[in-house]
C-alpha positions, 0 to 999 in steps of 0.5 A: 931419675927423670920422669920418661914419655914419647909423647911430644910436648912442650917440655919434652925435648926441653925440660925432660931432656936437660933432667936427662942429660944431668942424671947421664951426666953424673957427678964429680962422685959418680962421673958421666958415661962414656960419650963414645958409648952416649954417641955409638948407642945414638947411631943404632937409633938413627940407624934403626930410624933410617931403616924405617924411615928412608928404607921403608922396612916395616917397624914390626921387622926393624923391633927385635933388633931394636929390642937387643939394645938393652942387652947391649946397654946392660953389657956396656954397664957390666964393662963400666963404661955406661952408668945406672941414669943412661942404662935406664934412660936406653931402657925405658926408652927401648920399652916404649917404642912400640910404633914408628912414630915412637921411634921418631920421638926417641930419636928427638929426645936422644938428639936432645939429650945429647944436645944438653949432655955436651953443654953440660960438659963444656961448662963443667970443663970451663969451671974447672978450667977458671979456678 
């Protein structure tokens, strides 16, 4: 799996979050999660960021419901629809928020991957498409 941090540098929402959006993707063997799933978790990060950050709730009360996300990543693995690369990634991720500025920087990085994960996708179907 891809090397994890918040910490924000130069490789962080590029290099780190292209290794991201590959191992999420998955293989013709084992193929990419669900982008419905990649997308509804996204939201509950952005909905969470908004709740810290345009309502200004306090991070220590917005946590534990941040916390539930890795219950619901395992069920969403548990039903097939998410893979062992975007449950770790959901994990670690959840696991090391533990500031406000954490939250912004897994924001960054999700929207990264996200980025790199659709690319992924549109060459894939071009590839397959030219043959």
């Amino acid at each position: 799996m891809p090397k994890f941090y918040l910490r924000p540098d130069d490789k962080l929402f590029d290099e780190v979050a292209l290794e991201w959006a590959k191992a999420i993707y998955g293989d013709e063997k084992d193929p990419a999660t669900n982008k419905n799933q990649i997308r509804n978790f996204y939201d509950k990060i952005l909905e969470f960021y908004d709740k810290v950050y345009v309502q200004k709730e306090e991070f220590e009360d917005v946590r534990p419901f941040l916390k539930m996300l890795k219950s619901k990543i395992e069920y969403a693995k548990g039903r097939k629809v998410a893979k062992e690369a975007f449950v770790e990634f959901i994990t670690k991720g959840v696991d090391s928020i533990q500031t406000k500025e954490d939250l912004k920087n897994y924001k960054l990085l999700f929207e990264a991957v996200i980025g790199f994960f659709i690319g992924i996708e549109y060459d894939k179907k071009n590839a397959r498409g030219s043959r």
